[in-house]
PADO-164571 format. One record per atom (N, C-alpha, C): x, y, z. Coordinates in steps of 0.001 Angstrom, whole numbers, padded with zeros to 6 digits, always signed. Atoms other than C-alpha are relative to their C-alpha. Last residue first. Example, Ala and Ser with C-alpha at 12.3 -4.5 7.8 and 13.67 -1.06 7.14 Angstrom:
2
-000820-001190-000060/+013670-001060+007140/-000770+001090+000730/+000890-001190+000000/+012300-004500+007800/+000900+001200+000000/
//
This chain:
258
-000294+000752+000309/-011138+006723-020200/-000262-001168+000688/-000885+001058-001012/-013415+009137-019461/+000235-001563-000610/-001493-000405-000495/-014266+011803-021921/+000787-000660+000239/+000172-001404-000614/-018268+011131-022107/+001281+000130+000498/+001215-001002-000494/-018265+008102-024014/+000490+001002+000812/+001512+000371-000705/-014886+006296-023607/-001077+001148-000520/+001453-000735-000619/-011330+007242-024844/-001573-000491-000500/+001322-001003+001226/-009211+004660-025537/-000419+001059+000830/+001520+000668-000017/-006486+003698-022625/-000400+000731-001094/+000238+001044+001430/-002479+004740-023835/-001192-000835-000059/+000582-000907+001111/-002043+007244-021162/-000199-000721-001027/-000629-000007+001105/+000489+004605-019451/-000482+001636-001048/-001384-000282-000433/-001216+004619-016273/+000849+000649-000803/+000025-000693-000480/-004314+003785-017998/+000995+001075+000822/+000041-001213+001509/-002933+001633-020185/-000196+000830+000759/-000981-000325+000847/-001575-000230-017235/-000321+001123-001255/-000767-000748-000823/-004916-000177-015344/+001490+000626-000553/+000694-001619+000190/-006474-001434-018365/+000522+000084+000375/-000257-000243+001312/-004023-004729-018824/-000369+001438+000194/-001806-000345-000365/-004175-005478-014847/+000569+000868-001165/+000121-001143-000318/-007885-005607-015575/+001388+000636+000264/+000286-001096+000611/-007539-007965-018254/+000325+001483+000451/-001026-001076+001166/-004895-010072-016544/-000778+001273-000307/-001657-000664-000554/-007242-010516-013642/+000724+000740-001229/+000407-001417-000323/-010151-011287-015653/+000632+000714+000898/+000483-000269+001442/-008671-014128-017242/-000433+001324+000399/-001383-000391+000516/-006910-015191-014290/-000327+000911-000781/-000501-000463-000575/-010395-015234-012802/+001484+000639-000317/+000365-001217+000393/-011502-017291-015655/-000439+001566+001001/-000338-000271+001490/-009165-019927-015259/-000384+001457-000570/-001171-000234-000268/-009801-020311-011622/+000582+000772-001556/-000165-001293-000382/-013655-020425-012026/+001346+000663+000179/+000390-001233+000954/-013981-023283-014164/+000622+001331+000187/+000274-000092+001379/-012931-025619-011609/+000686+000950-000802/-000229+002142+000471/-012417-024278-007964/-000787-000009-001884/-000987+000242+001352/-011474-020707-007530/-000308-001232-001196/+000058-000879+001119/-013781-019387-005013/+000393-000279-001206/+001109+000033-000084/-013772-022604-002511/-000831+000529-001858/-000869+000999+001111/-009943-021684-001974/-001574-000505-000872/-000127+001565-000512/-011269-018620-000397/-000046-000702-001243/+001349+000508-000570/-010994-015137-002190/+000242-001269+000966/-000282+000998-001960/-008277-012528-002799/-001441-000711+000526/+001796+000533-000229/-008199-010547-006454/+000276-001093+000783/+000431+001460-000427/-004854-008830-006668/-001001-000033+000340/+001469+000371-000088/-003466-006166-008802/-000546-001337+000618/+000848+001249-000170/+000482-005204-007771/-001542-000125+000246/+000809+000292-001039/+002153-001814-007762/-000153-001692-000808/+000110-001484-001185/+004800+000002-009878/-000514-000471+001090/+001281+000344-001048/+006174-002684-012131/+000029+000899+000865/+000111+000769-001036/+008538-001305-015015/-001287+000026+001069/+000137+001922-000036/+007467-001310-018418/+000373-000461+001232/-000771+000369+000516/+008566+002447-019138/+000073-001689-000008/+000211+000063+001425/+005124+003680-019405/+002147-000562-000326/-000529-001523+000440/+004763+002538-016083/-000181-000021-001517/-001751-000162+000515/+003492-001375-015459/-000386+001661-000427/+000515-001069+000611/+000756-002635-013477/+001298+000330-000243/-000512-000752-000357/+001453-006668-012140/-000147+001447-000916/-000672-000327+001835/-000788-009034-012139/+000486+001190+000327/-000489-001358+000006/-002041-011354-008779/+000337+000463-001695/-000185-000537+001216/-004371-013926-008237/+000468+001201+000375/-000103-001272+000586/-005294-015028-004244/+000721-000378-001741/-000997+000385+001032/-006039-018256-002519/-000401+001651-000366/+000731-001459+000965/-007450-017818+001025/+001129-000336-001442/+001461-000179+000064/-007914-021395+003060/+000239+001534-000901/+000068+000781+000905/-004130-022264+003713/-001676-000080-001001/+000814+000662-000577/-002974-019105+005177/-000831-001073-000936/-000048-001431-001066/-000569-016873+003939/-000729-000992+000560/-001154-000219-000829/+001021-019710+001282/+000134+000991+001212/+000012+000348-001123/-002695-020584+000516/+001833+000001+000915/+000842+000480-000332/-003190-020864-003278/+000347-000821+001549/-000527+000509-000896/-000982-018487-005150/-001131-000514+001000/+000419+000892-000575/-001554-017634-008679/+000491-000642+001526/-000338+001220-000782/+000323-015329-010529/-001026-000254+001099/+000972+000357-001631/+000232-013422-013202/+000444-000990+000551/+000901-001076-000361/+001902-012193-016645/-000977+000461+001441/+001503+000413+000469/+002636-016030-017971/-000708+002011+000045/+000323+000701+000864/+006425-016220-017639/-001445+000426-000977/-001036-000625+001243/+007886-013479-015601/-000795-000760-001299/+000606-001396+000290/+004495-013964-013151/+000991+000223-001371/+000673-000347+000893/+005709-017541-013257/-000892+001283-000129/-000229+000597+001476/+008792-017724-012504/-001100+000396-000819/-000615-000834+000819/+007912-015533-009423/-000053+000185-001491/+000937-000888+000081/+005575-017879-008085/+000754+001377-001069/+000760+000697+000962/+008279-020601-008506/-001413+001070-000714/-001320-000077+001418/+011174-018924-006899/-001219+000028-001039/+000007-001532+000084/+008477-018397-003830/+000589+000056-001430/+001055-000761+000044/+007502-021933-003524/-000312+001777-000742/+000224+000014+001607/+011328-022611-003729/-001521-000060-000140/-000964-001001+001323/+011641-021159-000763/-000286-000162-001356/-001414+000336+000253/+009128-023618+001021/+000665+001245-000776/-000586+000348+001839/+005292-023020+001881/+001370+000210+000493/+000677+000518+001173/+002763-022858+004726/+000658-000315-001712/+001080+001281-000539/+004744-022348+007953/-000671-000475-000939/-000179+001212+000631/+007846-020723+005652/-000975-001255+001051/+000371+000259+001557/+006697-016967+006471/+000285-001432-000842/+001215+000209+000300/+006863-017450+010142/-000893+000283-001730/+000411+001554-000106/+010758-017866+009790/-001738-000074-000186/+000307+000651-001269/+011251-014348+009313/-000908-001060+000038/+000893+000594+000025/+012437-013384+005426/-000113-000451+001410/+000539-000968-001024/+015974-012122+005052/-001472-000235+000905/-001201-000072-000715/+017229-014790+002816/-000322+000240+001415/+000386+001062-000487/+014109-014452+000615/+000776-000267+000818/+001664-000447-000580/+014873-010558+000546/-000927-001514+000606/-000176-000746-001098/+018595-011084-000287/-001420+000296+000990/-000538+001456-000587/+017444-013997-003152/+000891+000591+001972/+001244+000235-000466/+015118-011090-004837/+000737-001336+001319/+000852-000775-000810/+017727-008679-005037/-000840-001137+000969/-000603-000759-001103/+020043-011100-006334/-000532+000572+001416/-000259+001226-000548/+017856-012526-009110/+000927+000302+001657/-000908+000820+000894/+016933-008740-010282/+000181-001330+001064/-001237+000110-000588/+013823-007547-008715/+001028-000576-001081/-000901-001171+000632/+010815-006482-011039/+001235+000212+000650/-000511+000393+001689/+009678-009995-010182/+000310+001166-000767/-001531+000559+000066/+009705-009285-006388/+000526-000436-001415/-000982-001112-000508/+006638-007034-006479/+001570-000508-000263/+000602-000823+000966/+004317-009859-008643/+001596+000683+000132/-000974+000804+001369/+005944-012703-006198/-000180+001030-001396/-000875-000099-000468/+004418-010310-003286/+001341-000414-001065/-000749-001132+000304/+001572-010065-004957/+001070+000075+000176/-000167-000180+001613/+000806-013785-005239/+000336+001491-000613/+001119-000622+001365/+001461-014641-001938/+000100+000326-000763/+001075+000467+000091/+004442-014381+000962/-000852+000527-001074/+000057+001638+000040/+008008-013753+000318/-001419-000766-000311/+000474+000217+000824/+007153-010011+000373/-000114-001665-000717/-001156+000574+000838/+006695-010014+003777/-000008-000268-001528/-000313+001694-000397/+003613-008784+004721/+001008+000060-000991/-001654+000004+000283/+002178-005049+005502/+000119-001281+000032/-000580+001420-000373/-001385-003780+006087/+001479-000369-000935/-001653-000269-000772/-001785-000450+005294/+000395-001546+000250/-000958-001247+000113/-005388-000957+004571/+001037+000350+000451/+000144-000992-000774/-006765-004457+006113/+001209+001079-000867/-001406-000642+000807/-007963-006790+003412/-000147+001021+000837/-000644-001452-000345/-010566-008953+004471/+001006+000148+000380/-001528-000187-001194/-011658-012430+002925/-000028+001856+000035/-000972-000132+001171/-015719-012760+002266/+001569+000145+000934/-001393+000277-000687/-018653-013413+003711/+001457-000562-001561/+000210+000199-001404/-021584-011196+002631/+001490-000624+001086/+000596+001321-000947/-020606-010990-000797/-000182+000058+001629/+001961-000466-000498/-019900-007307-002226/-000863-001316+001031/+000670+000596+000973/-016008-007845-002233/-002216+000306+000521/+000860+001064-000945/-014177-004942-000919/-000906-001010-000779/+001938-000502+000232/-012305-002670-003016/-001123-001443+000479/+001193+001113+000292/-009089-002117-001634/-001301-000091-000189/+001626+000206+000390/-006345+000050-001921/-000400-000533-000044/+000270-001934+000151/-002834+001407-000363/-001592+000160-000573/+000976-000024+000602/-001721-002700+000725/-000045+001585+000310/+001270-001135-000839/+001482-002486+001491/-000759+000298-000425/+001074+000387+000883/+004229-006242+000351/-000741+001405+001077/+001847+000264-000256/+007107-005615+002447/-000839+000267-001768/+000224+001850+000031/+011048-006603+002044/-001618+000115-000240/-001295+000966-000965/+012209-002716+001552/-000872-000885-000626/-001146-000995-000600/+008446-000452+000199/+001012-001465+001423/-000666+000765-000374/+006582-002575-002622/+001083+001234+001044/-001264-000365+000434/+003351-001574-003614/+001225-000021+000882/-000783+000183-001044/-000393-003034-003139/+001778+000163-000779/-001026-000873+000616/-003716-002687-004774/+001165+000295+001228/-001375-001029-000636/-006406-004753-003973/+000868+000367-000869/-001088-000506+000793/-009398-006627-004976/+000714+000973+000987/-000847-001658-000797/-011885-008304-002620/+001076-000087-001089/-001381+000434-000708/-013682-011327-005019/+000084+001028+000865/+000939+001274-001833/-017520-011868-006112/+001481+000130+000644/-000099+001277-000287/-016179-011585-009813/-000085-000542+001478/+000295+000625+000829/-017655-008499-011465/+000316-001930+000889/+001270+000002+000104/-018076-006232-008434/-000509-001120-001329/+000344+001164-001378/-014647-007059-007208/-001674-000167-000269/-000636+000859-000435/-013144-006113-010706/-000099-000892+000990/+000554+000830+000705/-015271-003352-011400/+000213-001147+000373/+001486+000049-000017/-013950-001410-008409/-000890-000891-000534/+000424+000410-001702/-010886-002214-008871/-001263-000246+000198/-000479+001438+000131/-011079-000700-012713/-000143-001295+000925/+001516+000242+000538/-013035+002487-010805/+000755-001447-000848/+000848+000440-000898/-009646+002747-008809/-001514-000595-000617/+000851+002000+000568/-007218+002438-011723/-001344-000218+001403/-000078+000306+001076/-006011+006487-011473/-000890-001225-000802/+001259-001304+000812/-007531+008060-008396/+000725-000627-001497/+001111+000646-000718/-004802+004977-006443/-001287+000491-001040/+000033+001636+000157/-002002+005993-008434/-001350-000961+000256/+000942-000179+001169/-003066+009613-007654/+000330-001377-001390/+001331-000720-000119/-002862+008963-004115/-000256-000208-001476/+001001+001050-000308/-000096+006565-004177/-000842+000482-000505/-000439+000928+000661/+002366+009300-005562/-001116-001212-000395/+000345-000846+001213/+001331+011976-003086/-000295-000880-001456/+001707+000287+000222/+001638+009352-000961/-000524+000895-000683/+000771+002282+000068/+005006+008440-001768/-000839+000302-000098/-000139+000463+001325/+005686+012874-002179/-000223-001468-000091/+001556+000228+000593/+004593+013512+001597/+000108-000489-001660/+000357+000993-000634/+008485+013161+002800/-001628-000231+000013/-000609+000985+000430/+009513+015889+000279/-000305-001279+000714/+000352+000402+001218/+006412+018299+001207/+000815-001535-000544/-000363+001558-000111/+007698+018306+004963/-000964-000882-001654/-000834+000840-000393/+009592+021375+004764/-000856-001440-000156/-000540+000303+001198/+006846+023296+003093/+001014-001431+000138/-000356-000899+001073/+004952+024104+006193/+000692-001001-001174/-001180+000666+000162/+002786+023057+008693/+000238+000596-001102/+000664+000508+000755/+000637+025742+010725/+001213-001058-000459/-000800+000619+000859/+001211+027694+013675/-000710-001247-000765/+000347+001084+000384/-000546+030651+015290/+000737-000583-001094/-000924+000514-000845/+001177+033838+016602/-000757-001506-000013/+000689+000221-001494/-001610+035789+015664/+000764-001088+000421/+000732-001136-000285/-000552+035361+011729/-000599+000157+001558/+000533-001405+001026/+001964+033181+010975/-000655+000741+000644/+000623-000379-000687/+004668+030269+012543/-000977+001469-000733/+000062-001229+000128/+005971+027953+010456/-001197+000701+000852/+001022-001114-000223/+005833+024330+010484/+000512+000883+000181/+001299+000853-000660/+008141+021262+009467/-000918+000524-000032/+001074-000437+000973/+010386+023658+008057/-000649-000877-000184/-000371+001030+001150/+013709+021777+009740/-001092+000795-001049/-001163+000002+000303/+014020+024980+011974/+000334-001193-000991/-000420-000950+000642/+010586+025297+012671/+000819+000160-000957/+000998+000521+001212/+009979+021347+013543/-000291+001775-000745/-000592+001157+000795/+013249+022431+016413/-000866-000520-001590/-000940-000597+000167/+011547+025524+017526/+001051-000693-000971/+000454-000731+001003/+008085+023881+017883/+001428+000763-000778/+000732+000870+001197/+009717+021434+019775/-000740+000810-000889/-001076+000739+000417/+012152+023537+022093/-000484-000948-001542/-001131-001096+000592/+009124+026063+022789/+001009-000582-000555/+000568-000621+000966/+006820+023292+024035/+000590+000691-000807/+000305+000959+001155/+009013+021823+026213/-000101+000463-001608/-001498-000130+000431/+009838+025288+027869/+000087-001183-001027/-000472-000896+000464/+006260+025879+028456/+001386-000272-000895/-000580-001094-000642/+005346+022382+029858/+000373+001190-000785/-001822-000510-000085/+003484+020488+027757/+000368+000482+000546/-000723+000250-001637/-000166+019086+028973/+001478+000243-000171/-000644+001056-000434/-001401+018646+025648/+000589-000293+000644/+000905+001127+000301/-004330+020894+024915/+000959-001509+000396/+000707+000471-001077/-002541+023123+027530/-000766-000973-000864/-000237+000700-001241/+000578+023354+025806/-001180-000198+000424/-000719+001482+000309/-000736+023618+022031/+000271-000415+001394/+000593+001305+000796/-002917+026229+023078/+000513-000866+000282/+000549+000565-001500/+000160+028087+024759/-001571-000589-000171/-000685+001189-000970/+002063+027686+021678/-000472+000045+001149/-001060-000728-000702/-000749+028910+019295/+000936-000914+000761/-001025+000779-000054/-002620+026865+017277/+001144+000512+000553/-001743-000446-000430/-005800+027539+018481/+000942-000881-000134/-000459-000715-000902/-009082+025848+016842/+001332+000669+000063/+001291-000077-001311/-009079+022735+014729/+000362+001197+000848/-000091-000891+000505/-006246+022503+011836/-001328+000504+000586/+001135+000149+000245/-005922+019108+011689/-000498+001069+000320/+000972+000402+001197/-002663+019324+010980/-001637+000020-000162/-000192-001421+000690/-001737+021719+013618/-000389-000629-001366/+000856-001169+000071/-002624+018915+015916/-000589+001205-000512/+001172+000211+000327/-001250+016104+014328/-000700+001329+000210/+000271+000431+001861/+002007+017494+014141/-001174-000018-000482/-000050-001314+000127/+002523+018311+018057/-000993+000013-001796/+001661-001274-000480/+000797+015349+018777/-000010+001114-000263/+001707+000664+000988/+003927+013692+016680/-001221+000126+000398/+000199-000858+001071/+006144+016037+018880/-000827-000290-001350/+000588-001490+000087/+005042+014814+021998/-000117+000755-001408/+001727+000300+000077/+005059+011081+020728/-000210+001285-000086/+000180+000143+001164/+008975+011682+019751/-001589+000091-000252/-000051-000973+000634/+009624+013143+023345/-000420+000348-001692/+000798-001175-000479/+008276+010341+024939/-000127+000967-000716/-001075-001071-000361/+010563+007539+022899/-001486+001048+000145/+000105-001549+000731/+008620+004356+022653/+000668+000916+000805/-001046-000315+000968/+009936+000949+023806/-000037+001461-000703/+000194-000915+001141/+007998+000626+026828/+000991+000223-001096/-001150-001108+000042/+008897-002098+029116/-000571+000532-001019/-000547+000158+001348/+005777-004707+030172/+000787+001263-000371/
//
């Protein structure tokens, strides 16, 4: 089977890790023998992730990372305290209704999960971290694409690889949309697979636009009746805190915390 990876790109992403994690010698003849570099290698790639201010070299001729790659850590800088913002909300959220909750934001065509709070039930759906899906698909995805303009969103359904229309149609997607603009949420019951229905709501800035996507993800099973209604119901709410929260505009609580 043909390799598609570039050698030299792995070396220097071992280079990266290594000095990140900040274990032992970081010297350059360290670095070669923990990773089998040749001398001259070695020297070209530290020289080159120097010269962008990748890493810097300091005291005992040991290297560390440096400043340079602050601007390409700012997303998750971003996430992070996105995430440390509505997480205990989440939290509640799977512990109140038996669901997996998530938290998921929109980078190009994808839908990327950045948080999840697992449901407490024994069997339940799972939500893999980082995970990535078209945004075409599900009830976040229609969340993410409804801070698109009509355009945007009709370049992205366009774009879309065929295995996103085995369980649903285009206008599936129009429709999910419609109604996040409409109602505040959305509802999608099996366009990823026909057995997991999900609820989504979207968290808004303090200027009103959508940052991420709240979704509560169960089997179809989960919803039935009663329970669909008041799932929404406790969707919006929490979608509501998180926003204030975001916003600075939650009460304050007993002991400080909003």
């Amino acid at each position: 089977m043909p390799s598609y990876t570039i050698p030299v790109l792995q070396k220097s992403i071992a280079v990266l890790r290594l000095i990140a994690e900040g274990r032992g010698n970081t010297t350059m003849k360290a670095l070669e023998q923990t990773l089998g570099v040749p001398h001259s290698t070695m020297y070209r790639l530290l020289q080159t992730l120097a010269q962008e201010d990748w890493v810097r070299q300091v005291e005992g001729g040991q290297y560390e990372l440096s400043f340079g790659l602050l601007p390409l850590l700012q997303p998750l800088v971003r996430h992070e305290l996105l995430i440390e913002t509505v997480r205990d909300p989440l939290l509640a959220l799977s512990r109140e209704t038996g669901l997996t909750a998530k938290l998921s934001v929109r980078r190009g065509n994808f839908d990327i999960t950045i948080f999840r709070a697992e449901s407490p039930r024994s069997a339940s759906v799972h939500v893999k971290m980082g995970g990535a899906f078209p945004l075409v698909i599900g009830a976040s995805g229609a969340v993410l694409l409804s801070a698109l303009d009509e355009a945007a969103r009709q370049r992205i359904i366009d774009a879309a690889p065929p295995d996103c229309w085995r369980f649903q149609a285009r206008v599936n997607v129009a429709r999910r949309v419609r109604q996040v603009l409409r109602t505040g949420f959305c509802a999608d019951a099996g366009s990823y697979r026909p057995t997991i229905f999900a609820i989504s709501a979207p968290l808004r800035d303090r200027s009103g636009g959508v940052i991420a996507a709240l979704t509560a993800i169960g089997f179809r099973e989960d919803f039935a009746g009663a329970q669909l209604k008041e799932h929404q119901r406790t969707v919006a709410q929490t979608a509501a805190r998180c926003s204030a929260l975001l916003q600075g505009t939650a009460p304050e609580v007993a002991g400080g915390r909003s």
